[in-house]
KEKE-3310 file (N, C-alpha, C; in steps of 0.2 Angstrom, whole numbers, plus 5000, padded with zeros to 4 digits):
npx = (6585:6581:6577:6568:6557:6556:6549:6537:6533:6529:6520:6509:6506:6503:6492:6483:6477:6463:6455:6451:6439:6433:6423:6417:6417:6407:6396:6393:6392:6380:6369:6354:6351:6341:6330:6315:6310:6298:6289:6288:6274:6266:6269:6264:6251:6233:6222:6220:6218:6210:6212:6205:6204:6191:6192:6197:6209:6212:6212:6218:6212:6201:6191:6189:6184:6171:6168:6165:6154:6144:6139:6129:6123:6117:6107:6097:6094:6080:6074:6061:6071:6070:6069:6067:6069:6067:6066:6053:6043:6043:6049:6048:6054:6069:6083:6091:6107:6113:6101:6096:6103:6101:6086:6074:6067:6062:6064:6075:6088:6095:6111:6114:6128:6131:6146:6160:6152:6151:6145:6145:6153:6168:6165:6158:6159:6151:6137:6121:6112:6101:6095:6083:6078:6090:6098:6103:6114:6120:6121:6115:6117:6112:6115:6112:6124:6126:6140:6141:6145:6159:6174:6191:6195:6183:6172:6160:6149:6148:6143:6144:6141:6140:6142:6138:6136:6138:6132:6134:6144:6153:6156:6166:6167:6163:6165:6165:6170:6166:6172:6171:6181:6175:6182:6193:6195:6195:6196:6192:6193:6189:6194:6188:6190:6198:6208:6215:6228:6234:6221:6217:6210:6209:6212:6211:6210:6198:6191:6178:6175:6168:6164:6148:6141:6131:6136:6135:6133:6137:6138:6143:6141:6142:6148:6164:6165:6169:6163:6167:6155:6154:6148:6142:6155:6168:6176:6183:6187:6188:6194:6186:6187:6184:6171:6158:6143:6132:6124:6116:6123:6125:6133:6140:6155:6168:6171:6180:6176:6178:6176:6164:6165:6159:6146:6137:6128:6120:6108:6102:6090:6088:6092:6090:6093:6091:6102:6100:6084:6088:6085:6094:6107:6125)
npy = (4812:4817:4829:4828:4823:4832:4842:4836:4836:4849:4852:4843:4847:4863:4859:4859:4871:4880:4889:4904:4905:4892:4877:4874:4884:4892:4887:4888:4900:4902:4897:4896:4911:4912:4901:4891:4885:4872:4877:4871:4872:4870:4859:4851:4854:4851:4853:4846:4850:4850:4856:4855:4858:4861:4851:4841:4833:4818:4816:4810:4816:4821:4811:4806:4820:4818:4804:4809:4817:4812:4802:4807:4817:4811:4804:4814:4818:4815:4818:4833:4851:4855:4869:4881:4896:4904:4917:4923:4929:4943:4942:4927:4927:4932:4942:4957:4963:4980:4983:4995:4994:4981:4970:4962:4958:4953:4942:4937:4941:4956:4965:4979:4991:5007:5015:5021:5023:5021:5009:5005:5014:5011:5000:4988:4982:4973:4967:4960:4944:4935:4920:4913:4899:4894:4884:4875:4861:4853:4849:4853:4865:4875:4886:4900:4912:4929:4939:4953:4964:4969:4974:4971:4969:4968:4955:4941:4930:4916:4914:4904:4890:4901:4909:4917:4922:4927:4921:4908:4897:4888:4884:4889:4908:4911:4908:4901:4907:4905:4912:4922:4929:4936:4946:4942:4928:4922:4912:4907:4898:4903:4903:4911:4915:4920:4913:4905:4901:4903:4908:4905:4891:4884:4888:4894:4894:4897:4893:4895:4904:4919:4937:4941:4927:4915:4904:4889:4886:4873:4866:4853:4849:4842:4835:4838:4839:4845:4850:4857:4862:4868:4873:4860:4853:4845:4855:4858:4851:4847:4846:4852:4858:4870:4876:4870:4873:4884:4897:4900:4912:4924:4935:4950:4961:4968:4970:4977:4991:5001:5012:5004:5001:4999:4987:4974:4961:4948:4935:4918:4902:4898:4883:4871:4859:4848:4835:4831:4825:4817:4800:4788:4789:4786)
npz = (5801:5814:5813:5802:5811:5822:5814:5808:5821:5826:5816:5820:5831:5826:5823:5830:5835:5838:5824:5818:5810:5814:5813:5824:5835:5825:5826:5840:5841:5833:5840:5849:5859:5870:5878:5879:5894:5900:5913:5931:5938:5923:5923:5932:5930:5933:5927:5914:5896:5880:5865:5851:5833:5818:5807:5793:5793:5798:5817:5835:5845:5843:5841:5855:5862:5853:5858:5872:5868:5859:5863:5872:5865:5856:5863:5866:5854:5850:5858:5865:5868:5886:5885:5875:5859:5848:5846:5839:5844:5856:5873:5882:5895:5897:5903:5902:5904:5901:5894:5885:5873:5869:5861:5854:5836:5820:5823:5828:5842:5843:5848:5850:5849:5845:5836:5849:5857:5876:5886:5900:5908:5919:5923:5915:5898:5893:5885:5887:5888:5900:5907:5917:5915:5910:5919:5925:5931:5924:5906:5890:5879:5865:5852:5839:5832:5826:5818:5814:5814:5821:5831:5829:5841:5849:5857:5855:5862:5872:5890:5903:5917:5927:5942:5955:5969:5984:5998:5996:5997:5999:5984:5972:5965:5950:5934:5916:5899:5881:5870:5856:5840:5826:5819:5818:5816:5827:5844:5860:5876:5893:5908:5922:5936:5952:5957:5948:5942:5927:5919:5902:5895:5882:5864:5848:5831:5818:5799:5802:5810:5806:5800:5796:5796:5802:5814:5825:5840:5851:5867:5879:5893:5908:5925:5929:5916:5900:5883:5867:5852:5836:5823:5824:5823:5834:5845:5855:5871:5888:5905:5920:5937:5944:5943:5949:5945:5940:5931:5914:5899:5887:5877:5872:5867:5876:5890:5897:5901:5894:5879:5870:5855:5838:5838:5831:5832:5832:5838:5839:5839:5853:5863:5876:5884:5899:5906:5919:5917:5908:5902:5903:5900:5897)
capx = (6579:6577:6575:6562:6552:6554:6545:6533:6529:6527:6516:6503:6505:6500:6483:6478:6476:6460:6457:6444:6434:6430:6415:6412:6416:6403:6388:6392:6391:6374:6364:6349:6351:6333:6326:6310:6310:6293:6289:6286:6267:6264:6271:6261:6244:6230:6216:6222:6216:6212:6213:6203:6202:6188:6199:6196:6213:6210:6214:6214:6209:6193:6188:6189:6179:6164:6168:6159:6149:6141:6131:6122:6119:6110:6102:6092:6090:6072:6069:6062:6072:6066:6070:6072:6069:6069:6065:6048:6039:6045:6047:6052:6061:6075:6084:6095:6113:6114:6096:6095:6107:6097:6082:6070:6065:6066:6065:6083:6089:6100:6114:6118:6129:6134:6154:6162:6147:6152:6140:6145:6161:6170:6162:6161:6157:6149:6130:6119:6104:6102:6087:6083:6076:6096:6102:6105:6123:6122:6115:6119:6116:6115:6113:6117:6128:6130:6142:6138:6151:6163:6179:6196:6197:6178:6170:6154:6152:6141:6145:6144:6142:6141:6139:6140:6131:6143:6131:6137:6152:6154:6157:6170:6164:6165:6161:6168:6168:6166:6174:6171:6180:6174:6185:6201:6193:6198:6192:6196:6190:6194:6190:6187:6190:6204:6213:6217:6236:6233:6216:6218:6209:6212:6210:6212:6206:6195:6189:6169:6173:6169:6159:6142:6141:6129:6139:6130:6138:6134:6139:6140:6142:6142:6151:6170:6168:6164:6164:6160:6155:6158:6144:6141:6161:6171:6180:6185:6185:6194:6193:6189:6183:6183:6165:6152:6137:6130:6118:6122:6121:6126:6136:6143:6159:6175:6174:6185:6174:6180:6172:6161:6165:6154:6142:6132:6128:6112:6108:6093:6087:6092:6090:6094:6093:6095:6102:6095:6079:6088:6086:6097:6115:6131)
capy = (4809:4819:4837:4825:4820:4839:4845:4832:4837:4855:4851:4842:4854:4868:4857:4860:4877:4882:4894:4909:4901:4886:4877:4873:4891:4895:4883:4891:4907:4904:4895:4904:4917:4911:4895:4893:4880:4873:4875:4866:4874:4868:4850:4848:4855:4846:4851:4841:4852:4849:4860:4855:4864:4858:4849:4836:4827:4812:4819:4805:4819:4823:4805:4808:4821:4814:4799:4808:4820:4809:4797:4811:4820:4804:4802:4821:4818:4815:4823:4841:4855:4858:4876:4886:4902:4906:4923:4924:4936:4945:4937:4922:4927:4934:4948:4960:4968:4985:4983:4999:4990:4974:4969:4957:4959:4950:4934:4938:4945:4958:4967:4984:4997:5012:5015:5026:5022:5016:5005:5006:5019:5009:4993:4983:4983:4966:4969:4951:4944:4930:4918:4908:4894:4892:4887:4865:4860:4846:4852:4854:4871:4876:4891:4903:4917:4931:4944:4958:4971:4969:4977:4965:4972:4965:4947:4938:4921:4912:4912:4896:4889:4907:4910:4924:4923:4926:4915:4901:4897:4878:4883:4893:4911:4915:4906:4901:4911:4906:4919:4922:4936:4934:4949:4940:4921:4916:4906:4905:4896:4906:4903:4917:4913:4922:4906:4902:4904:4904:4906:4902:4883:4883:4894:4892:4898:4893:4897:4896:4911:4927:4943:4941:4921:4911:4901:4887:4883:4869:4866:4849:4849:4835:4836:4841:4838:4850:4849:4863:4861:4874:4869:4851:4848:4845:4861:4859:4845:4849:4846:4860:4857:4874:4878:4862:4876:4889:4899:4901:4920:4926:4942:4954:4968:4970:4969:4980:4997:5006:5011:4997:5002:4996:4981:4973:4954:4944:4930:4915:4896:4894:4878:4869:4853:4845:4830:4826:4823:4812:4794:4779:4791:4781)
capz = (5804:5820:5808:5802:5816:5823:5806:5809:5827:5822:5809:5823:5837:5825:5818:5837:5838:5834:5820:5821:5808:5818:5814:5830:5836:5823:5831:5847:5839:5830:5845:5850:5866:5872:5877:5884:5898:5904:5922:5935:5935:5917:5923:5935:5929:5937:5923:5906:5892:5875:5859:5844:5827:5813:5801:5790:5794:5807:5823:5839:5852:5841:5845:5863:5863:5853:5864:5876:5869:5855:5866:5875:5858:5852:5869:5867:5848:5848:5863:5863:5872:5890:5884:5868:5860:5841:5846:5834:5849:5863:5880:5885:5899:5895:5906:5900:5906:5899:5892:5880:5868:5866:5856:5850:5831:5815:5823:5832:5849:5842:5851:5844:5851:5842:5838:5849:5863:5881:5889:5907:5911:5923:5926:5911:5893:5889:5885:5886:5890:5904:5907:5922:5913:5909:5928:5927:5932:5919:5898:5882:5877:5858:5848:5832:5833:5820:5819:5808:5814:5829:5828:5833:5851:5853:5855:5859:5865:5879:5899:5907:5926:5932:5949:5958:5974:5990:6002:5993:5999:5995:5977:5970:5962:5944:5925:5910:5895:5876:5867:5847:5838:5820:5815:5819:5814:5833:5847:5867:5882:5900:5917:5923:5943:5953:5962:5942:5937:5920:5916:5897:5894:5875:5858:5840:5823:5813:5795:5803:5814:5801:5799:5792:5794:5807:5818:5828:5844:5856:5875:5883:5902:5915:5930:5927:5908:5895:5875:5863:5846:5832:5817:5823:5823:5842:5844:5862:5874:5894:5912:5925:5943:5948:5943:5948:5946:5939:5924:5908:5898:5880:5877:5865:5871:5879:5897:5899:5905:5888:5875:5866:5850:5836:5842:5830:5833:5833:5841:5837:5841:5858:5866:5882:5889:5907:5905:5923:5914:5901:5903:5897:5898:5901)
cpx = (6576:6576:6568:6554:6552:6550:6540:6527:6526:6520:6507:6500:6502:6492:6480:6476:6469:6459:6448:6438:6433:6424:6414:6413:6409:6397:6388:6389:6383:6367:6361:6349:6346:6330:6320:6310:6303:6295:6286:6277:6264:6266:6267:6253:6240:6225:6219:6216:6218:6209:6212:6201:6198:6193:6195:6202:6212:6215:6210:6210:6202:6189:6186:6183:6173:6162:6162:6153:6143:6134:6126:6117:6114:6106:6095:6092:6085:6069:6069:6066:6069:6066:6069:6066:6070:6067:6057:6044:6044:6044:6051:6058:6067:6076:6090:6101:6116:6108:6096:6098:6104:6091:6080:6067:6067:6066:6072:6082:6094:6104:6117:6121:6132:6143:6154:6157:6150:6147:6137:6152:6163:6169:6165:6157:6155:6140:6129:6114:6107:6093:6087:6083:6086:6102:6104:6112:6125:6116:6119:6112:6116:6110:6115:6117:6130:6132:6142:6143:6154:6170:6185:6195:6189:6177:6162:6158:6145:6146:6142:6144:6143:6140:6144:6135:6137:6139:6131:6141:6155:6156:6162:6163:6167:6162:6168:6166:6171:6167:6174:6175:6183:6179:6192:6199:6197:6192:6196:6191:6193:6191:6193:6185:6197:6210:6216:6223:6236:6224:6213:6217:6211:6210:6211:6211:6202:6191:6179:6168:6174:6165:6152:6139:6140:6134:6134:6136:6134:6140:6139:6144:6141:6149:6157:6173:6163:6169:6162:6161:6157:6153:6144:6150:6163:6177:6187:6184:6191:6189:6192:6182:6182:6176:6158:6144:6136:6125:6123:6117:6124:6129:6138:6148:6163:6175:6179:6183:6175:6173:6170:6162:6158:6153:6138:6131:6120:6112:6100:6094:6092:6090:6093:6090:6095:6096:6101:6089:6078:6090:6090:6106:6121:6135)
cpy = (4813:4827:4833:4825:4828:4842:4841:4835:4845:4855:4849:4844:4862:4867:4857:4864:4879:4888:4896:4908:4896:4883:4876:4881:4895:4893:4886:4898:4908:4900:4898:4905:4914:4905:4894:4883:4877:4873:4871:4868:4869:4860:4845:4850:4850:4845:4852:4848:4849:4854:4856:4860:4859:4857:4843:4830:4825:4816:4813:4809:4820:4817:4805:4811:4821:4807:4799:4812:4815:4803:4802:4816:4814:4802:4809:4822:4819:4817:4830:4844:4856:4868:4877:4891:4903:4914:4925:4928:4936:4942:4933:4920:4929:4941:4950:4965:4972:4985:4986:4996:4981:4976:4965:4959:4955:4942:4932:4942:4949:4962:4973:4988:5002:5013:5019:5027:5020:5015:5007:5008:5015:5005:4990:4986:4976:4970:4961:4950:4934:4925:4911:4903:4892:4890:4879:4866:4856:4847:4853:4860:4873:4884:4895:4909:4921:4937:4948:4963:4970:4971:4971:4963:4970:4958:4947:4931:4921:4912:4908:4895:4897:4908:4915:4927:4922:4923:4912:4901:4891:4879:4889:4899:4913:4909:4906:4906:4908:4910:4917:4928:4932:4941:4948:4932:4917:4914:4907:4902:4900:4904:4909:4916:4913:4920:4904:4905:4906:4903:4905:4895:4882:4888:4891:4896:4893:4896:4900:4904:4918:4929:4939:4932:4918:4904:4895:4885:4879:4867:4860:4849:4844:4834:4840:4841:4841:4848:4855:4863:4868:4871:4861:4847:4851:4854:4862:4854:4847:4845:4850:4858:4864:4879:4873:4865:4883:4892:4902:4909:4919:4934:4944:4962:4966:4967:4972:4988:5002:5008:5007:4996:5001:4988:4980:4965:4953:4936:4924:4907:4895:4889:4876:4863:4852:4839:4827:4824:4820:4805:4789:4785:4788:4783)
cpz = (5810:5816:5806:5806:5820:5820:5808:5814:5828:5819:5816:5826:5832:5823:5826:5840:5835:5831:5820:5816:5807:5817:5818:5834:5832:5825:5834:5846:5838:5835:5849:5858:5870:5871:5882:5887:5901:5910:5925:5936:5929:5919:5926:5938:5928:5932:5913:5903:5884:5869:5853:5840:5820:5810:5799:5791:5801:5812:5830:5843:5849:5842:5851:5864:5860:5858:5867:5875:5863:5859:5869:5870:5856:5857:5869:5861:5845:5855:5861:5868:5876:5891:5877:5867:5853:5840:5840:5837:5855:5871:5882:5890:5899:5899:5904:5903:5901:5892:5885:5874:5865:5865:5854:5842:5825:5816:5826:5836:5845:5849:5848:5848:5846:5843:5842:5858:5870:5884:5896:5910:5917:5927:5920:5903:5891:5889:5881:5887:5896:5905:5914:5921:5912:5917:5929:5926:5925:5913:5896:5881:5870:5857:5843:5835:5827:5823:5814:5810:5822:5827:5831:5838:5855:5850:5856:5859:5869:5885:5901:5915:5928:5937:5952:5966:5981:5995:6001:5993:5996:5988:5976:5965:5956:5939:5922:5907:5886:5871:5860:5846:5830:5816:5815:5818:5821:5839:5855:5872:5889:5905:5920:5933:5946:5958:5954:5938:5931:5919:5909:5898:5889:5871:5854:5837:5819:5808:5795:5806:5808:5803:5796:5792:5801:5808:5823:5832:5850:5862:5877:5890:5905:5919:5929:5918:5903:5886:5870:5856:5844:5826:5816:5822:5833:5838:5851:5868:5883:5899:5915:5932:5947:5948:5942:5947:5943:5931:5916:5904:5890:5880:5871:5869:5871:5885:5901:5903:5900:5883:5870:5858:5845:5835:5838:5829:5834:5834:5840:5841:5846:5861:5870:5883:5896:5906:5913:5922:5908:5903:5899:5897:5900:5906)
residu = (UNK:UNK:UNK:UNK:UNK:UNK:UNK:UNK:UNK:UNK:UNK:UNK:UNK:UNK:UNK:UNK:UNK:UNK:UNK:UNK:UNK:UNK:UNK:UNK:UNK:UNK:UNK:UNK:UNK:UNK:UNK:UNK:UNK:UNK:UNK:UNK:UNK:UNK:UNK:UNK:UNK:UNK:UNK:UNK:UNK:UNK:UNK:UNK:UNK:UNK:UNK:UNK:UNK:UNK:UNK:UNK:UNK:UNK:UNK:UNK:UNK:UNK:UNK:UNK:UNK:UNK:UNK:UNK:UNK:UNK:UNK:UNK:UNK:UNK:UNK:UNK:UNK:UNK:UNK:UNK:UNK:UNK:UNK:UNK:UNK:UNK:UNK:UNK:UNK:UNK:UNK:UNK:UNK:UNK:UNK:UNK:UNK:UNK:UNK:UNK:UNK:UNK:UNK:UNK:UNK:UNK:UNK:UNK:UNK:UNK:UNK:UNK:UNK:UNK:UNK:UNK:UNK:UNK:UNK:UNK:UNK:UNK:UNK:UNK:UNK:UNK:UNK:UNK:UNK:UNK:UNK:UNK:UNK:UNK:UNK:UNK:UNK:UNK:UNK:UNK:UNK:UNK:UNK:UNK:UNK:UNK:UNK:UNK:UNK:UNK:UNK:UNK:UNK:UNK:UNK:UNK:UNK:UNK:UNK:UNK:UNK:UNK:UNK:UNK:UNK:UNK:UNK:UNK:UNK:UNK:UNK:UNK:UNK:UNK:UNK:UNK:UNK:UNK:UNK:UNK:UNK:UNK:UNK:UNK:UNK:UNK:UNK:UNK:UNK:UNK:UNK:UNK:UNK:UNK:UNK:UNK:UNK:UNK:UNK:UNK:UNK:UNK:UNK:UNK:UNK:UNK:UNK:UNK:UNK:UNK:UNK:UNK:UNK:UNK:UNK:UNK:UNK:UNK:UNK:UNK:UNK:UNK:UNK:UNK:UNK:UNK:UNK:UNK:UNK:UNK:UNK:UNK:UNK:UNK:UNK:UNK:UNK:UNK:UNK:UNK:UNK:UNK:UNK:UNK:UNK:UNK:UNK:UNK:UNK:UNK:UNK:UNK:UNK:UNK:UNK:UNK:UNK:UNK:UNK:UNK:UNK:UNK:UNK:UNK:UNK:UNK:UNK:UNK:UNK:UNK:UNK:UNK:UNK:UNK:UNK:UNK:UNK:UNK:UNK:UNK:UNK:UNK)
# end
């Protein structure tokens, strides 16, 4: 009996030794090196952002922001633009940053630079046009955008709230920016203001953004809340108090000071509204 219960005791004392191929030795083994923790920055970021992509499947956040932009779009419906610009003659106010590269013809503003060309060696490489008439805090902004040859490494888009005037102090200095790049089918919002840890608002993709393929993009603005379509769908919907003013512009580049590569985009039917000259808006 007690040879017995020796052999026994053996027997349990050896099943507790663990053996080299452990499964639990092997979980440990295959759990990944690298986890990413949010920060405290990201926890307790102050301007809520939201990231829409056209889709057909229901989506609540795309509700949201028709929420708000859907009433003021039905509210300037029937009304005409206190702006626009189908480019049909020359004119209409329009001023131009690195001039020799822009053009009116065709019934479109083009934006042509040659591959290989620098714009402005050590400044910047966006080439754009700007218009006074585009200067209300509070408007919906619309227009078409084609991209006929832009290379990865360039975008267009539209600049927003920009201001840039150091006797204004009261207001932060800088702008958004609307970024397109139709050879990589993507999408970004930036604030472009250098108090901004992340300047990244949102991005995406989307199958609207290509080469050779009118784009219609609309802007809605009022106070801290902006929307921005992508062919009549929500694309974009945030919060941002860091720029309550400024003009709005259109570009085509880098930005970077380099060489602009090849630039060919065109631009048409722009319109603007001031929805302080819109009555009945909730």
């Amino acid at each position: 009996m007690n040879k017995f219960i020796y052999c026994l005791l053996l027997i349990v004392l050896a099943s507790c030794v663990p053996k080299s191929n452990s499964p639990v030795k092997q979980a440990v083994t295959d759990f990944p090196t690298q986890i990413f923790i949010p920060t405290k920055h990201l926890v307790e970021a102050t301007t809520p952002t939201l990231t829409i992509a056209p889709t057909d499947t229901p989506n609540p956040l795309v509700e949201q922001a028709r929420a708000f932009a859907e009433p003021i779009l039905q509210a300037i419906a029937n009304r005409p633009p206190d702006f626009e610009d189908d480019f049909s003659t020359s004119g209409g106010g329009w001023q131009s940053f690195e001039s020799p590269y822009s053009s009116i013809s065709d019934g479109v503003l083009k934006i042509s630079v040659p591959a290989g060309e620098t714009t402005n060696p050590g400044s910047t490489s966006y080439v754009g046009e700007n218009n006074s008439h585009l200067s209300d805090v509070n408007f919906v902004f619309q227009m078409d955008i084609r991209a006929k040859s832009l290379t990865p490494d360039l975008g267009t888009g539209i600049i927003f709230r920009f201001l840039n005037d150091e006797k204004t102090t009261s207001s932060p200095q800088g702008y958004f920016t609307f970024d397109l790049f139709p050879s990589l089918g993507e999408w970004r919002i930036v604030d472009h203001h250098t108090e901004v840890e992340n300047p990244l608002i949102a991005q995406g993709k989307s199958n609207a953004i290509t080469l050779g393929q009118w784009m219609k993009i609309r802007i809605i603005a009022r106070g801290n809340t902006f929307a921005v379509y992508l062919n009549d769908q929500p694309l974009s919907y945030f919060f941002n108090d860091f720029h309550p003013m400024g003009t709005i512009s259109f570009f085509a580049g880098n930005g970077t000071g380099i060489s602009a590569g090849d630039i060919q985009v065109e631009f048409d039917n722009v319109k603007f509204w001031n929805l302080e000259n819109v009555p009945g808006l909730p």
